[in-house]
C-alpha atoms as a printed R data frame, in Angstrom:
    type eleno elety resid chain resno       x       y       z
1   ATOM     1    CA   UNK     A     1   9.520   1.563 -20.689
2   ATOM     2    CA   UNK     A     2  12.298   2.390 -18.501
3   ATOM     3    CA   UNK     A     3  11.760   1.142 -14.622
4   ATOM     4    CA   UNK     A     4  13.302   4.412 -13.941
5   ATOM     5    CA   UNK     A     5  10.772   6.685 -15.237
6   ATOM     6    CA   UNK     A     6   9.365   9.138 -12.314
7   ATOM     7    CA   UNK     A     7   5.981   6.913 -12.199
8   ATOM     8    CA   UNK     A     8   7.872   3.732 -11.168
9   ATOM     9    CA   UNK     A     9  10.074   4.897  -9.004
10  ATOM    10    CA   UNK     A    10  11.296   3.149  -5.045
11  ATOM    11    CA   UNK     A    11  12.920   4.953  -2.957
12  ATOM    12    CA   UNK     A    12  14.181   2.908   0.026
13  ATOM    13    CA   UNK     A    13  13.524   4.573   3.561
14  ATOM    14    CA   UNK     A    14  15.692   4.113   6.720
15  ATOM    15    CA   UNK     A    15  12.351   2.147   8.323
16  ATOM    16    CA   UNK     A    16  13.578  -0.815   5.759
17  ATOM    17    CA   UNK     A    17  10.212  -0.463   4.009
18  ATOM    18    CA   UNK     A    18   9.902   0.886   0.680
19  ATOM    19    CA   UNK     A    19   7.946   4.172  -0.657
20  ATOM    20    CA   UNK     A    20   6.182   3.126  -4.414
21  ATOM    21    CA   UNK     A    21   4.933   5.615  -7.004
22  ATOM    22    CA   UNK     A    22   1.295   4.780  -7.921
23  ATOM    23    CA   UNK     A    23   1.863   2.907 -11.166
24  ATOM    24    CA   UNK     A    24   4.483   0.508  -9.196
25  ATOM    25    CA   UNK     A    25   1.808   0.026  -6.125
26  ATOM    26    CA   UNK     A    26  -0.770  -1.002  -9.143
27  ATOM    27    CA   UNK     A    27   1.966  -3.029 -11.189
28  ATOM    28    CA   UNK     A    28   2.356  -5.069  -7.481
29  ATOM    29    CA   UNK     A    29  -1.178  -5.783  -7.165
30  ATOM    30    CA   UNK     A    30  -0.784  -9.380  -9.455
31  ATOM    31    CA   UNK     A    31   1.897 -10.684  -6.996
32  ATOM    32    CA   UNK     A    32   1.245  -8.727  -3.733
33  ATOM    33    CA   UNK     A    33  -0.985  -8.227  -0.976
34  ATOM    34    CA   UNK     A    34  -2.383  -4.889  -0.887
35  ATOM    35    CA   UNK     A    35  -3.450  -3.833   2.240
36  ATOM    36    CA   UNK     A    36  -5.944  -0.571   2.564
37  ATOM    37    CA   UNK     A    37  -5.709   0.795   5.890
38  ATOM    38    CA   UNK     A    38  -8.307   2.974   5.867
39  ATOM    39    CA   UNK     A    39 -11.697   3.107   7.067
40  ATOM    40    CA   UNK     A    40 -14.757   1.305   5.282
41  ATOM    41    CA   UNK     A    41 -16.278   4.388   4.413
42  ATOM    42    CA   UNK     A    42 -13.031   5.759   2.709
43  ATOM    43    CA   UNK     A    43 -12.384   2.573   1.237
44  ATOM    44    CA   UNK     A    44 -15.671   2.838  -0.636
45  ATOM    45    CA   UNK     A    45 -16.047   6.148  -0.878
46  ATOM    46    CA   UNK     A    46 -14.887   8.965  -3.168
47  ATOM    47    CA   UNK     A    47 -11.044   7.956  -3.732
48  ATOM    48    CA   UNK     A    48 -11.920   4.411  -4.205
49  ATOM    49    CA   UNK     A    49  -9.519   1.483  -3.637
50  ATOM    50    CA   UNK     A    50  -7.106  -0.801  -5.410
51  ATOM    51    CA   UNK     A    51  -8.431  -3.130  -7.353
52  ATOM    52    CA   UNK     A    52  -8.001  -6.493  -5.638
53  ATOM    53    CA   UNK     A    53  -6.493  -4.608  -2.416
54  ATOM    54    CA   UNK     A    54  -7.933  -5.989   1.006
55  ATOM    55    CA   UNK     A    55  -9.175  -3.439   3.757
56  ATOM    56    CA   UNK     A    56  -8.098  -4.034   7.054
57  ATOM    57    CA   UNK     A    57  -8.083  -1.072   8.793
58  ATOM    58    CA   UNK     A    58  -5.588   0.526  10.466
59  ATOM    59    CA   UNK     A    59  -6.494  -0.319  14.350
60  ATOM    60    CA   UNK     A    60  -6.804  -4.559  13.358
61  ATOM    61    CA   UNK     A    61  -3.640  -4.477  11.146
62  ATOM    62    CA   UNK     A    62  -2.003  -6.256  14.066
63  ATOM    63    CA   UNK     A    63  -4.258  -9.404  14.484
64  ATOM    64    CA   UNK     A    64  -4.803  -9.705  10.936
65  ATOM    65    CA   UNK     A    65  -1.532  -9.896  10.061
66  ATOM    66    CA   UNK     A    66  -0.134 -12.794  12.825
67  ATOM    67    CA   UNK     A    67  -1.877 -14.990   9.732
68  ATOM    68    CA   UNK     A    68   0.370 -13.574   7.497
69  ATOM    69    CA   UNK     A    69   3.449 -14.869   5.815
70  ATOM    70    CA   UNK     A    70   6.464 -12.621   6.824
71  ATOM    71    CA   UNK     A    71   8.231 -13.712   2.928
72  ATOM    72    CA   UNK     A    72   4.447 -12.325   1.218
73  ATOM    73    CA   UNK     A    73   4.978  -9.267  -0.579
74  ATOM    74    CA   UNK     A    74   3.086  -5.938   0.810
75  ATOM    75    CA   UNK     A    75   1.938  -3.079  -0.306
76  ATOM    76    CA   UNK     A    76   0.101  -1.062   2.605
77  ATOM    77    CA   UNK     A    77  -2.459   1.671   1.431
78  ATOM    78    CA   UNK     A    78  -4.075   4.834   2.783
79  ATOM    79    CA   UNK     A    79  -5.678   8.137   1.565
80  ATOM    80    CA   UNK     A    80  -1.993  10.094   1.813
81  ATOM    81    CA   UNK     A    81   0.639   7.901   2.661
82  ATOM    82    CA   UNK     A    82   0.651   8.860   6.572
83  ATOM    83    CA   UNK     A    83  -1.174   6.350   7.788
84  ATOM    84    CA   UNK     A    84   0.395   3.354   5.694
85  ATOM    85    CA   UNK     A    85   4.180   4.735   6.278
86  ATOM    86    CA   UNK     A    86   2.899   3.872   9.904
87  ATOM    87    CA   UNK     A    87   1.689   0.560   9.138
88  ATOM    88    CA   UNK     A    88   4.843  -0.144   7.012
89  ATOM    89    CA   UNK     A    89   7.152   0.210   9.622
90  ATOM    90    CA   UNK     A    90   5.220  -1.268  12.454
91  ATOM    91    CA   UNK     A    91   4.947  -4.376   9.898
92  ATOM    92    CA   UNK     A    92   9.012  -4.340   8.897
93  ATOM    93    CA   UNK     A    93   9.413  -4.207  12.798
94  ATOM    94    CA   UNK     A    94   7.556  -7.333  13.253
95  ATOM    95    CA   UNK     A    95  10.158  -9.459  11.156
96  ATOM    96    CA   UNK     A    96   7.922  -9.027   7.534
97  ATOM    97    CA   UNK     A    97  10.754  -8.082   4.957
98  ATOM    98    CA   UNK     A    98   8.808  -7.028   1.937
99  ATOM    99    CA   UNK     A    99   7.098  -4.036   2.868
100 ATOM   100    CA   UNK     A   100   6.108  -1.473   0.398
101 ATOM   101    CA   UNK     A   101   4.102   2.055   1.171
102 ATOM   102    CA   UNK     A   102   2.307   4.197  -1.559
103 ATOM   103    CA   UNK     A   103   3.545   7.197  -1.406
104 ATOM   104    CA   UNK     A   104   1.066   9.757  -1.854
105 ATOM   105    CA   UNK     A   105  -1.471   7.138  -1.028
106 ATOM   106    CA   UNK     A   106  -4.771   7.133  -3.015
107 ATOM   107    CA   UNK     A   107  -5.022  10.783  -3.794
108 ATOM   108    CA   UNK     A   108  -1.522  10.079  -5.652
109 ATOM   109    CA   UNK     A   109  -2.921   7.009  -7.265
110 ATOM   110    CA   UNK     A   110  -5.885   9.013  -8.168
111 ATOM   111    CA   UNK     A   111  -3.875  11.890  -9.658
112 ATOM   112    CA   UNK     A   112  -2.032   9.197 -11.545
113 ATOM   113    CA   UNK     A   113  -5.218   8.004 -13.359
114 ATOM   114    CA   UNK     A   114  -4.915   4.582 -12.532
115 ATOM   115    CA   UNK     A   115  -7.754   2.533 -12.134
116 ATOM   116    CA   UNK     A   116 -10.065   2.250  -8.765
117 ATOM   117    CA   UNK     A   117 -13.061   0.379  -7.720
118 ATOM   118    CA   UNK     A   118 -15.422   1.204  -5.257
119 ATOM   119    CA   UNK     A   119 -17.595  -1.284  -3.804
Protein backbone atom coordinates (compact mmCIF):
# COMPACT_ATOMS: atom_id res chain seq x y z
CA UNK A 1 0.00 0.00 0.00
CA UNK A 2 1.12 3.20 -1.31
CA UNK A 3 2.23 5.87 1.61
CA UNK A 4 0.50 8.20 -0.64
CA UNK A 5 -2.92 6.98 -0.45
CA UNK A 6 -5.43 9.85 0.97
CA UNK A 7 -5.51 7.90 4.52
CA UNK A 8 -1.74 8.33 5.07
CA UNK A 9 -1.22 11.41 4.02
CA UNK A 10 1.30 14.62 5.91
CA UNK A 11 0.96 17.66 4.96
CA UNK A 12 3.65 19.94 6.46
CA UNK A 13 2.28 23.33 7.99
CA UNK A 14 4.20 26.66 8.20
CA UNK A 15 4.08 26.09 12.35
CA UNK A 16 6.94 23.28 11.47
CA UNK A 17 4.57 20.67 12.91
CA UNK A 18 2.95 18.19 10.85
CA UNK A 19 -0.98 17.51 10.14
CA UNK A 20 -1.51 13.27 10.01
CA UNK A 21 -4.52 11.49 8.50
CA UNK A 22 -5.99 9.06 11.09
CA UNK A 23 -4.46 5.81 9.87
CA UNK A 24 -0.82 7.60 10.01
CA UNK A 25 -1.62 9.07 13.75
CA UNK A 26 -2.55 5.16 14.58
CA UNK A 27 0.45 3.68 12.44
CA UNK A 28 2.71 6.26 14.94
CA UNK A 29 1.33 4.97 18.02
CA UNK A 30 4.26 1.86 18.18
CA UNK A 31 7.10 4.48 18.03
CA UNK A 32 5.46 7.74 19.29
CA UNK A 33 4.07 9.46 22.11
CA UNK A 34 0.56 10.23 21.69
CA UNK A 35 -0.59 12.89 23.59
CA UNK A 36 -4.64 13.43 24.13
CA UNK A 37 -5.29 16.86 25.04
CA UNK A 38 -8.54 16.67 25.96
CA UNK A 39 -10.45 16.50 29.01
CA UNK A 40 -10.89 13.19 31.17
CA UNK A 41 -14.36 13.00 30.47
CA UNK A 42 -13.82 13.23 26.60
CA UNK A 43 -10.99 11.06 26.80
CA UNK A 44 -13.26 8.34 28.16
CA UNK A 45 -16.21 9.19 26.83
CA UNK A 46 -18.09 8.68 23.56
CA UNK A 47 -15.14 9.25 20.89
CA UNK A 48 -12.79 7.24 22.88
CA UNK A 49 -8.98 7.55 22.71
CA UNK A 50 -5.92 6.09 21.05
CA UNK A 51 -4.97 3.10 22.09
CA UNK A 52 -1.80 3.51 24.14
CA UNK A 53 -2.16 7.50 23.82
CA UNK A 54 -1.49 9.40 27.23
CA UNK A 55 -4.00 12.22 28.40
CA UNK A 56 -2.57 15.23 29.55
CA UNK A 57 -4.81 17.79 29.09
CA UNK A 58 -4.53 20.72 27.38
CA UNK A 59 -3.96 23.41 30.40
CA UNK A 60 -0.77 20.91 32.02
CA UNK A 61 0.73 20.21 28.53
CA UNK A 62 3.41 22.67 29.60
CA UNK A 63 4.75 21.06 32.88
CA UNK A 64 4.33 17.71 31.62
CA UNK A 65 6.25 18.10 28.85
CA UNK A 66 9.69 19.93 30.52
CA UNK A 67 10.19 15.85 31.22
CA UNK A 68 10.07 15.27 27.79
CA UNK A 69 12.70 14.50 25.25
CA UNK A 70 12.68 17.29 22.53
CA UNK A 71 14.17 14.21 19.75
CA UNK A 72 10.72 11.86 21.05
CA UNK A 73 8.34 11.62 18.38
CA UNK A 74 4.68 13.32 18.99
CA UNK A 75 1.58 12.97 17.99
CA UNK A 76 -0.81 15.52 19.92
CA UNK A 77 -4.62 14.56 19.99
CA UNK A 78 -7.98 16.26 20.45
CA UNK A 79 -11.71 15.83 19.54
CA UNK A 80 -11.20 18.11 16.07
CA UNK A 81 -7.83 19.01 15.54
CA UNK A 82 -8.21 22.71 17.09
CA UNK A 83 -7.07 22.17 20.17
CA UNK A 84 -3.94 19.87 19.29
CA UNK A 85 -2.87 22.26 16.18
CA UNK A 86 -2.52 24.58 19.35
CA UNK A 87 -0.57 22.28 21.33
CA UNK A 88 1.57 21.37 18.25
CA UNK A 89 2.86 24.59 17.71
CA UNK A 90 3.26 25.76 21.23
CA UNK A 91 5.39 22.35 21.52
CA UNK A 92 7.56 23.00 18.00
CA UNK A 93 8.07 26.54 19.63
CA UNK A 94 9.62 25.11 22.62
CA UNK A 95 12.62 23.51 20.59
CA UNK A 96 10.63 19.74 20.21
CA UNK A 97 11.20 18.92 16.40
CA UNK A 98 8.93 16.00 15.83
CA UNK A 99 5.61 17.25 16.22
CA UNK A 100 2.70 15.69 14.56
CA UNK A 101 -1.24 16.89 14.85
CA UNK A 102 -4.29 14.67 13.83
CA UNK A 103 -6.03 16.34 11.66
CA UNK A 104 -9.57 15.97 12.11
CA UNK A 105 -8.78 14.80 15.57
CA UNK A 106 -10.85 11.88 17.00
CA UNK A 107 -14.05 12.44 15.16
CA UNK A 108 -11.68 11.88 11.95
CA UNK A 109 -10.13 8.88 13.54
CA UNK A 110 -13.54 7.73 14.37
CA UNK A 111 -14.91 8.24 10.85
CA UNK A 112 -11.85 6.33 9.73
CA UNK A 113 -12.87 3.17 11.70
CA UNK A 114 -9.81 2.75 13.42
CA UNK A 115 -9.70 1.30 16.63
CA UNK A 116 -10.44 3.23 20.17
CA UNK A 117 -10.50 2.35 23.75
CA UNK A 118 -12.26 3.88 26.36
CA UNK A 119 -11.30 3.42 29.81
Amino acid sequence: MPATRPDHRVITTRAAYRDVAPAAAYAARHGARVVDVREPHEYRGELGHIPGAELVPMATVGARAEAWDHDDEIVVVCRSGGRSSTIAATLVAAGFRRVMNLAGGMLAYQAAGLPVERS
